[in-house]
N, C-alpha and C positions, 0 to 999 in steps of 0.2 A: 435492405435484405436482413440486416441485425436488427431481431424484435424481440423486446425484453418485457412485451404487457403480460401482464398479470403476476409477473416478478415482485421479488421483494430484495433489496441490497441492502447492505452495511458495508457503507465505507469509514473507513478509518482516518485521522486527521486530512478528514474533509474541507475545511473550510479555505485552504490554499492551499500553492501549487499541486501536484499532481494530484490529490486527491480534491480539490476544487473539479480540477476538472475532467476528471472520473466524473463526480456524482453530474456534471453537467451533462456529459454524454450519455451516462446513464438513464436521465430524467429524460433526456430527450431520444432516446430508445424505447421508450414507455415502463421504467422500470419505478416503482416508489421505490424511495432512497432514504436511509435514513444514517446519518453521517456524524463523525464524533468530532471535537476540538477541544482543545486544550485549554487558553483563554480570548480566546478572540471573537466572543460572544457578537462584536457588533458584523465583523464577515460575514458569522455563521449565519446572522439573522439577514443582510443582506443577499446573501448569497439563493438564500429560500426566495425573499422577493422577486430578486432575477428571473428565478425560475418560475414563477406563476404562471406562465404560455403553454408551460407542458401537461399543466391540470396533472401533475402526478401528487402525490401525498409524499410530503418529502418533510422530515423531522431532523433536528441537529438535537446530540446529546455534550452534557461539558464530561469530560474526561481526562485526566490527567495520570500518565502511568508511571510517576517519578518514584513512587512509592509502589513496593509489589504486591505490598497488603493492604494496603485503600484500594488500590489500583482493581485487584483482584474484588473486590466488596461491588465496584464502580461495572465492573464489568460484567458481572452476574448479572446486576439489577436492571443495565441496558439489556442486554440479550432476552431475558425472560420479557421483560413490558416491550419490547417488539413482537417477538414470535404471540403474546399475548392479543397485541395492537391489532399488529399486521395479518394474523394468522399463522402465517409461514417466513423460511427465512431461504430462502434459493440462491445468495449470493455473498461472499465475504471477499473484500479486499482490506485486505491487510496492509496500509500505507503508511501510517503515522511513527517517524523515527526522526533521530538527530543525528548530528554530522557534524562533530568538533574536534579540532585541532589537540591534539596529543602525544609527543615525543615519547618514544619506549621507556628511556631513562628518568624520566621528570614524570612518568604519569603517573599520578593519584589513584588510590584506592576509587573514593567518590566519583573520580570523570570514567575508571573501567566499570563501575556499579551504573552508574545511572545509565550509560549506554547502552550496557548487558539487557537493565530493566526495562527501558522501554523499546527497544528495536529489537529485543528477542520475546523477553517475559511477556511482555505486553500483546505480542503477536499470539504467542502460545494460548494465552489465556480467551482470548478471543476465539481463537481456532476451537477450542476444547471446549467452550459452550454453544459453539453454533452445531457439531457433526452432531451432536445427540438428535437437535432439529431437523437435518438434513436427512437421517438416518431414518428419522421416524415418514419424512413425507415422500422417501424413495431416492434421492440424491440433492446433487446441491453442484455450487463451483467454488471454489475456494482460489484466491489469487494474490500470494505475497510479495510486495514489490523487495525485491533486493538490491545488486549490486555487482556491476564487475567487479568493483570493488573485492567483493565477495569470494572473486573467483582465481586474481591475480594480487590480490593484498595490494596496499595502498599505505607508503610509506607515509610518517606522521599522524596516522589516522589508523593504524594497526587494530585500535578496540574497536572503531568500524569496522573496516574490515572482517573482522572474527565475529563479528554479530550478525555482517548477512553470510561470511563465510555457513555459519549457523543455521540461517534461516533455507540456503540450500540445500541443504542435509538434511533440513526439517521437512523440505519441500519433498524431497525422494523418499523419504521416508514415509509420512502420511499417504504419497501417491499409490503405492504398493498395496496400504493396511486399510486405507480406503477403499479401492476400487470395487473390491464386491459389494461395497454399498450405493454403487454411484454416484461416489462424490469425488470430482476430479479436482485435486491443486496441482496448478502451477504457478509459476514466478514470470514476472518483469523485472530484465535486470537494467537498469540504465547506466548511462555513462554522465557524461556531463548535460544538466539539466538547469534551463535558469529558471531558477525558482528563489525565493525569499533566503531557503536554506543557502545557498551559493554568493550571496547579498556579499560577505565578509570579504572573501574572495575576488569575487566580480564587480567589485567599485573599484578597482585596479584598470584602469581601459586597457590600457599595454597586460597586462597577464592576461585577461579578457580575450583577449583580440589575438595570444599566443597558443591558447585553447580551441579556440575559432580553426587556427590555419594547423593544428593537429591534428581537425577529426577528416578523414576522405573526403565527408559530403562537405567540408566548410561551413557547417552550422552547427551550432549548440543547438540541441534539442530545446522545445516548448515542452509547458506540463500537456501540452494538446498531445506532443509527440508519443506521450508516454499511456496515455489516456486510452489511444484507439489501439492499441494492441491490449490492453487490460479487458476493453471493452468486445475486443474479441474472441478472448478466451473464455469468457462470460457466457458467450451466447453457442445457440447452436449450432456454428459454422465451426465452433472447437469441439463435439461431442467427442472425437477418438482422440483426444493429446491429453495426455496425464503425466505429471513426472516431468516438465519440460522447464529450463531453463530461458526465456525467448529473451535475447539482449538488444538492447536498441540502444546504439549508441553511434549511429554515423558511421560504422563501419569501423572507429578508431581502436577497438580491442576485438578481435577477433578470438576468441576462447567459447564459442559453441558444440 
């Protein structure tokens, strides 16, 4: 029923977990995809091979948003040589961030900066050169992955926290100032996801396994888990939700 042909997307740290497998559902929704990474150049190029079945057109760009002002140079010149490429740009997910470990008292200038930079700046900056696109071809869907995190703060991790605390606000925000344009953002919030990001954490089997038997459903979400509601709100079966917060996390935070 989800048919994303003649689509064009930009996903964001593409090349693993959850946005891995966004662009995979994607592709295989008939949408071309064109997806960014950071340095893991040999993923991103495998990741493309995998996909060859789905005859989509699907491009990785290198990206890095450590920096707001290369960052911002990096982001322009993606966005333009797609909408140039592709013609059109009908779909942004916003995935690519980090998740480190940080005490109120002990944190660093640098670890609340480079946070800030790439799970807020990084997002914004993207956002802000795709609507002009979107605007010009009649609408678009815009879809920021956040955070319970975000919603319920997240002791030792507080500059997390306040950076998708952020991007939910940003999400309400553009929903409003968009809509007369037809371009609809919402958010995926998750909870616990095993992904590469969680690696530090989750090589603990006993923490692991404490996580496990916290959430209702007794599973830790896949990047799959996270993928098929993104890939919802994408297509036309989302056309009236604007503004929405949707959390998928097992049931374990209930804040909708």
């Amino acid at each position: 029923m989800i048919n994303l042909e003649n689509k064009v997307a930009i996903i964001t740290g593409g090349s693993r977990g959850i946005g891995r497998a966004c662009v995979k559902f994607f592709a295989e929704a008939g949408c071309d995809v064109v997806f960014t990474y950071n340095q893991a150049k040999s993923e991103a190029d495998k990741l493309i091979s995998e996909l060859q079945y789905t005859k989509r057109k699907i491009k990785a760009y290198q990206c890095s948003l450590d920096n707001d002002v290369e960052a911002e140079k990096q982001i322009i010149k993606i966005v333009d040589e797609v909408a140039k490429e592709f013609g059109r740009i009908d779909i942004l997910v916003n995935n690519a961030g980090i998740w480190e470990y940080g005490e109120a008292d002990k944190m660093t200038l640098e670890n609340w900066n480079r946070t800030m930079t790439i799970n807020v700046t990084g997002t914004m900056l993207f956002t802000r050169e795709v609507i002009p696109h979107m605007k010009k071809q009649g609408g678009g869907k815009i879809i920021i992955i956040t955070s319970t995190a975000g919603q319920r703060g997240e002791a030792f991790h507080s500059h997390y926290a306040a950076s998708k605390g952020a991007l939910i606000s940003y999400v309400k925000s553009l929903s409003t100032e968009l809509a007369p344009y037809k371009i609809l953002v919402n958010s995926v919030a998750p909870g616990w996801v095993d992904t590469e990001m969680c690696n530090p954490v989750f090589n603990d089997p006993e923490y692991k396994e404490q996580v496990r038997q916290s959430i209702p459903l007794k599973k830790i979400a896949t990047p799959e888990d996270i993928a098929g509601p993104v890939l919802f709100l994408a297509s036309d079966l989302a056309n009236h939700i604007t503004g929405e917060i949707l959390n998928v996390n097992g049931g374990s935070v209930l804040c909708g």
